[in-house]
C-alpha positions in Angstrom: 218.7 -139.6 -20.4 216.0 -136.8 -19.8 215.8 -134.9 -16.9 213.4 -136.7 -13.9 212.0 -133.2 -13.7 210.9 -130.2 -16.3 213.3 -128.0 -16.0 212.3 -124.9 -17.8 215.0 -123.2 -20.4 215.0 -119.8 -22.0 216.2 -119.3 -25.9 217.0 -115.6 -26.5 218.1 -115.8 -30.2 215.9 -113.2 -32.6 216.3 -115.6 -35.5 213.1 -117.5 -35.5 214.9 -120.5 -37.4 217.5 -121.3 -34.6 215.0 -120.3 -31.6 212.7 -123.1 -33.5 215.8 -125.4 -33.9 217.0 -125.1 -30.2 213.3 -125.2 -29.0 213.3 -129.0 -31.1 216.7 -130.3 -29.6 216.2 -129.0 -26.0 212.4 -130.7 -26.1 213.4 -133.6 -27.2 215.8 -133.9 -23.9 212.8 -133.4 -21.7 213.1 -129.7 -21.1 210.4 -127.0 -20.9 211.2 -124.4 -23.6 210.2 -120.4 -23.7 211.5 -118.5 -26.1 212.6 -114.7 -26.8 213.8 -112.4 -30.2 215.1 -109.8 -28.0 216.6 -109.1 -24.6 213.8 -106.8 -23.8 211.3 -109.5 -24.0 213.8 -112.6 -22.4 213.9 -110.0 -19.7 210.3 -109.3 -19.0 209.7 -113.1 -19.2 212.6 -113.6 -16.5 210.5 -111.4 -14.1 207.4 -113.6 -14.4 208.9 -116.7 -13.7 213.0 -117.4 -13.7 214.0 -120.3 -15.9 216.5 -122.5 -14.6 219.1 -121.8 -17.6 219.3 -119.6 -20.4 220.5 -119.9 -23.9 221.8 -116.1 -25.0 222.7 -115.3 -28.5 225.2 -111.8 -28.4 223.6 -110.3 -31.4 220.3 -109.2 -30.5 218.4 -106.0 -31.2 219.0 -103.2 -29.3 220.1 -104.5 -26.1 222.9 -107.5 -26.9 223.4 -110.4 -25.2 226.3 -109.2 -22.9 224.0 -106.3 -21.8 221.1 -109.0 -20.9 223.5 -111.1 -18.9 224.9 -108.6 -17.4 221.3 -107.5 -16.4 221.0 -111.0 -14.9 223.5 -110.6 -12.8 222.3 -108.1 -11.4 219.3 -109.7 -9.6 219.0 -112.2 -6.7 216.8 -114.4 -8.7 218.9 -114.6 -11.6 222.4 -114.2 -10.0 223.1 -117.9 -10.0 221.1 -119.3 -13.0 223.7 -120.5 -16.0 223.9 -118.4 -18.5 225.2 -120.6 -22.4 226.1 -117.5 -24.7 225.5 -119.6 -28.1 226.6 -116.8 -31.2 228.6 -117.0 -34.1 231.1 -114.5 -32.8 233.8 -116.8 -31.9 236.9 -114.7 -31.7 238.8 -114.5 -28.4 237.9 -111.0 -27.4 234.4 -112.2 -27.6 233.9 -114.6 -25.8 236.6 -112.8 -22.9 233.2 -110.2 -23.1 230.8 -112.8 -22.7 232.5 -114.5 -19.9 233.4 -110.8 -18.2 229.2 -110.3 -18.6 228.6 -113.2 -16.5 228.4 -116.0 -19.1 229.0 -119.4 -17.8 229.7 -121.2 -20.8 230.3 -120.0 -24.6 229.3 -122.2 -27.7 229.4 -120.7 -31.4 227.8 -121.2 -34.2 227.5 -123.3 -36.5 227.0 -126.1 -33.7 226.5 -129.7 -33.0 223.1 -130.7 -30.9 225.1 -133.3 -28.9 227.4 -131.0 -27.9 225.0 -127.9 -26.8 223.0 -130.8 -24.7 226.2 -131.8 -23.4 226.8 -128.4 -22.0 223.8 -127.5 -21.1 223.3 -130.6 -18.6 227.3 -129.6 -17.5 225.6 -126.1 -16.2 222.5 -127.4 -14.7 224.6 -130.5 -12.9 226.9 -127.8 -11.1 224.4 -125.7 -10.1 222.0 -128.4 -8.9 219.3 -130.2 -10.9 216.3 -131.3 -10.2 214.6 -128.2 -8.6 214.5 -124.8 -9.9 217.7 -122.6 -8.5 216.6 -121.4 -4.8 216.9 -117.9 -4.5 219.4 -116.0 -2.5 219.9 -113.1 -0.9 221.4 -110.4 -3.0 225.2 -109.5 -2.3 226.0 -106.3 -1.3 229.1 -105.0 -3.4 231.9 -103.5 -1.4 233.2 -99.7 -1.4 236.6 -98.4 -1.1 237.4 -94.9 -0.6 240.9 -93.6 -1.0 241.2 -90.4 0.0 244.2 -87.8 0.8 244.1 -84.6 2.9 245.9 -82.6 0.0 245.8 -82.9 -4.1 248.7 -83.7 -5.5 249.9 -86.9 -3.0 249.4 -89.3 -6.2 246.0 -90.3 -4.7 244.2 -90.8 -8.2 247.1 -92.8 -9.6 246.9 -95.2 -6.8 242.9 -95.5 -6.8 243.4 -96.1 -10.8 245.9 -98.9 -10.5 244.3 -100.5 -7.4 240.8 -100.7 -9.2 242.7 -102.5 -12.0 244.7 -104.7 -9.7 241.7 -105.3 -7.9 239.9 -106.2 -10.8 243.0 -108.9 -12.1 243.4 -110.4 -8.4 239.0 -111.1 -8.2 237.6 -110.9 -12.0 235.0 -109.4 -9.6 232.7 -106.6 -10.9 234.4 -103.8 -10.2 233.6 -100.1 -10.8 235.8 -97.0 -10.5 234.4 -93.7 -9.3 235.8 -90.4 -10.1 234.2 -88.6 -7.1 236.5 -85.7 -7.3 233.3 -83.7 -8.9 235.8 -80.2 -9.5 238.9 -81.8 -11.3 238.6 -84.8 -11.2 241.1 -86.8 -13.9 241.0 -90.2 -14.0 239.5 -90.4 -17.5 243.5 -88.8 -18.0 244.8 -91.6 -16.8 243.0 -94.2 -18.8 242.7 -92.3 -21.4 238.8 -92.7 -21.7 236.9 -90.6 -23.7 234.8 -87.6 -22.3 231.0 -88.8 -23.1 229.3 -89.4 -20.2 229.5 -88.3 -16.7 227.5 -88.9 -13.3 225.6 -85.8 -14.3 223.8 -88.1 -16.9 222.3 -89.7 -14.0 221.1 -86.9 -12.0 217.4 -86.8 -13.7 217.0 -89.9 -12.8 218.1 -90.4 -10.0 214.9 -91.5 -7.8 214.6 -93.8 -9.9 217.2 -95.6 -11.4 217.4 -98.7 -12.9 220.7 -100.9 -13.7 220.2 -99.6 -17.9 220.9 -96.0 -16.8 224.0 -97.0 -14.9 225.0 -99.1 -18.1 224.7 -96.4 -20.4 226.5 -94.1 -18.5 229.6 -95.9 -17.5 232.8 -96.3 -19.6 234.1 -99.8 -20.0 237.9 -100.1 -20.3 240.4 -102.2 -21.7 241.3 -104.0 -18.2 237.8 -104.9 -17.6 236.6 -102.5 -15.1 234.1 -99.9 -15.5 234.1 -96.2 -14.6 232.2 -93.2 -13.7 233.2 -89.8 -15.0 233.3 -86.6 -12.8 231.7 -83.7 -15.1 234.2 -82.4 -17.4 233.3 -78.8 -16.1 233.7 -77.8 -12.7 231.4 -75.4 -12.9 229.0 -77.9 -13.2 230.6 -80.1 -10.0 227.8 -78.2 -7.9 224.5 -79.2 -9.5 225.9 -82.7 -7.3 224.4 -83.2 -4.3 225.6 -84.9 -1.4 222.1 -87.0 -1.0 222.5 -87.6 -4.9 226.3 -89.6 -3.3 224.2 -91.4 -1.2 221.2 -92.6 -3.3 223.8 -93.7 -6.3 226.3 -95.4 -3.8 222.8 -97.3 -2.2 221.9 -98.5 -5.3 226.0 -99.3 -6.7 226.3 -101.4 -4.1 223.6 -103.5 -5.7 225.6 -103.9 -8.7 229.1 -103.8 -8.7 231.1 -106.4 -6.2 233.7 -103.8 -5.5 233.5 -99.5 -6.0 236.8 -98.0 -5.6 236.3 -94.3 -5.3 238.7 -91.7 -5.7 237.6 -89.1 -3.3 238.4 -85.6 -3.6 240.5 -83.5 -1.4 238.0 -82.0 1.0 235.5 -82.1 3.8 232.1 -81.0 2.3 229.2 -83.3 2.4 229.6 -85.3 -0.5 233.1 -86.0 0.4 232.0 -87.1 3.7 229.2 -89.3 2.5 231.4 -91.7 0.6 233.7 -91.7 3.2 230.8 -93.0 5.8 229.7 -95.4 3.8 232.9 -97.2 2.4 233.8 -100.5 4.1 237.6 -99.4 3.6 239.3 -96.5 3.5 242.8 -95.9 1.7 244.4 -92.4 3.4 247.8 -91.6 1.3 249.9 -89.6 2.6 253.6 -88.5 2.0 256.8 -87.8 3.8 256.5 -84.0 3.8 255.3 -81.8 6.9 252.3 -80.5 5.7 250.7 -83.9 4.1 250.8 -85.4 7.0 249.3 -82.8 9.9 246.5 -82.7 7.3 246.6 -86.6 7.3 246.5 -86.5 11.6 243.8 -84.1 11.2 241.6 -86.3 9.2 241.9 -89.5 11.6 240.7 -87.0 14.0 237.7 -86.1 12.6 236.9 -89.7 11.4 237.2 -90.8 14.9 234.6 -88.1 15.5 232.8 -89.7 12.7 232.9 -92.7 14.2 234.7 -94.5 11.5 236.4 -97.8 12.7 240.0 -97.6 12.9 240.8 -100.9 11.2 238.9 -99.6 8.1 241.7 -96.8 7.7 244.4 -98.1 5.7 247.5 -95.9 5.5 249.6 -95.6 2.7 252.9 -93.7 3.0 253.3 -92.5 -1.1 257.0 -91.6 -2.3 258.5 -93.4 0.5 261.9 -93.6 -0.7 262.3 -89.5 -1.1 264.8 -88.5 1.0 263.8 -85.4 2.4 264.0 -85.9 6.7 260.9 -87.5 7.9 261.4 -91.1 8.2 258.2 -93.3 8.2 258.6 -94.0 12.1 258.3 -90.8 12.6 255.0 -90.4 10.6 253.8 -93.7 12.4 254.3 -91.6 15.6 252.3 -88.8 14.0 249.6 -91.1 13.1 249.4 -93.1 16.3 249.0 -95.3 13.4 251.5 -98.0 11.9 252.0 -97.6 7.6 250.1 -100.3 6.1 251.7 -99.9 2.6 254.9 -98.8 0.9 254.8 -96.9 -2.5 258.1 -96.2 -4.0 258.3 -92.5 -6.0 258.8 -94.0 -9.8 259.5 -90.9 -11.2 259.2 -90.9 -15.3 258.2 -94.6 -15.6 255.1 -93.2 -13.4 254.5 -89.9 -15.6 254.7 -91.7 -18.9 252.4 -93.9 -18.0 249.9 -91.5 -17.1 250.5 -89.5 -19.8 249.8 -91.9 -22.4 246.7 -93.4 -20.2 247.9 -96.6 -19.5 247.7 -97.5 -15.9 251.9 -98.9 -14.5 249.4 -102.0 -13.3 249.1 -103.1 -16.7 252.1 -101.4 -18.7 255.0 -102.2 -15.8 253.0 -105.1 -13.8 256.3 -106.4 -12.3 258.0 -102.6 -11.2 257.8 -102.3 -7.5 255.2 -99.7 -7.3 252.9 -102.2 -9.5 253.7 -105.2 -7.0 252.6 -103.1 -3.9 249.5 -102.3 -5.2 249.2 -105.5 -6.2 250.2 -106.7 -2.2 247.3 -104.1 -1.3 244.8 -105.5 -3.5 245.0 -109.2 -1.9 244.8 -107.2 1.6 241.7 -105.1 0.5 240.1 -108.2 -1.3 240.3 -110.1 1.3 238.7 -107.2 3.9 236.0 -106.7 2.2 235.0 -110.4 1.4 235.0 -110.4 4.8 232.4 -108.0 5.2 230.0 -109.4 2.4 
């Protein structure tokens, strides 16, 4: 039966045969067709007047089809609208890509008409025919900060494995910073190679659009994305602690969740991310010095105004015997110890070494079931906040 009212779908494919084929079958169902050989162009129609569904092939010029639908996600009139990835690429990994891009459905090539109508009416049913999608407000994506008062607490191996648990508990968008600008490491410890870092984005950024964040991030094999701290410290002060805020503004936009490791210190830029971040993770361990550094920066966040149910604590190497118990720490604190890590030892310094978080190498070992305990807390904070 065709639709009681035109609903209007877009065919990104740059073969002109199948865009003529598709524009034939769809037609024929009642539908309003525009077509598209490229993402550039699907794109630039999208922003004169949204369709209600979109037909992506992934092998387009320039831009592919994951980077357009990705693109569409990005935007409050587009965030909703089903999104058919139709291609010939029909190996698992594939269509796990086109799925992580924000496709709703995946059909490949060759295909038959019935079933590609099939589908598409499947998308427009759940989503609500009859009426083009309404538009809604866009979601603001959710930061978490974990910071330590001193280097060398394990802070970056937690923030690593957390964005990755996080990541496996949601399938939300999420993006991991590396905000220590001097030394930072956490391309170490997912072994990601050095290309680009958030000094790429400095030129632009007054004006940045989601294409520069894109082409600057580093996708990795668990399905999160990151952003490099320059590979020079030297360089670590050409950063600016207004260029934190503008790039965490426009984040925000389009990531659901921004984990980012914090470096060890006070200065502006430091403090920025730390203002701004729905949660904060402090880690802190059972020695002396670690933790009147800790007590020190509850005081100054209080000062700061910070909420103290945003401030998480996390007692790191909890089972070293070495003559501070955790209720003593608590005491320290004036804060109770939200989370547990065990010290792991080798398991933990292989892992790191060879770049593969204990998340996904050791994903039942205790330290990997804690994070996993702090993800579900976190997640469910900050969808609470959204």
């Amino acid at each position: 039966m065709s639709p009681t009212t035109k609903l209007r779908c877009l065919i990104v494919d740059d073969d002109p045969a199948i865009r003529e084929l598709l524009r034939v079958i769809l037609s024929a169902e009642g539908y309003e067709i525009v077509t598209a050989p490229s993402a550039e162009e699907a794109y630039a129609l999208v922003q004169r007047q949204t369709p209600d569904l979109a037909v992506v092939d992934v092998i387009l010029p320039e831009m592919d089809g994951f980077g357009l639908s990705r693109l569409l996600r990005k935007y409050a009139s587009t965030r909703t609208m089903p999104i058919l990835m139709l291609t010939a690429r029909g190996d698992i990994n594939d269509k796990i890509a086109g799925f992580e891009a924000g496709a709703d459905d995946y059909l490949t090539k060759p295909f038959q008409p019935t079933e590609l109508v099939y589908r598409i009416k499947g998308l427009l049913a759940r989503k609500g025919t009859g009426a083009p999608l309404a538009l809604s407000a866009p979601k603001r994506g959710q930061v978490i900060a974990v910071f330590g008062a001193r280097g060398g607490i394990g802070k970056t191996t937690l923030a690593v494995n957390l964005a990755v648990a996080l990541h496996q508990q949601t399938q939300a968008r999420v993006l991991l910073w590396d905000a220590n600008f001097y030394f930072g490491s956490v391309g170490v410890h997912l072994n990601l190679p050095a290309v680009r870092t958030i000094l790429d984005l400095l030129p632009r950024i007054n004006e940045l659009e989601p294409d520069d964040i894109e082409s600057v991030l580093t996708a990795h094999s668990s399905g999160i994305r990151v952003l490099l701290s320059p590979f020079h410290p030297e360089e670590a002060d050409n950063i600016s602690a207004d260029h934190v805020r503008r790039l965490l503004a426009f984040l925000v936009g389009m990531y659901d969740l921004i984990v980012v490791d914090c470096q060890a210190s006070y200065d502006d830029r430091t403090l920025v991310a730390l203002e701004q971040a729905n949660e904060i993770v402090l880690v802190t361990m059972p020695e002396l010095g670690v933790v009147l550094n800790s007590g020190h920066f509850l005081e100054l966040a209080a000062k700061l105004d910070i909420a103290p149910e945003k401030i998480h604590v996390v007692l790191n190497r909890s089972n070293s015997n070495v003559g501070i118990e955790p209720a003593a720490i608590e005491r320290a604190l004036h804060r109770p110890i939200e989370f547990r890590l065990i010290s792991v030892g080798r398991p933990l310094a292989h892992s790191v070494n060879r770049g593969v978080p204990l998340m996904i190498e050791q994903p039942r070992h205790p330290f990997s079931q804690e994070i996993v305990k702090m993800a579900e807390v976190l997640s469910k904070q900050t969808a609470a906040h959204a």
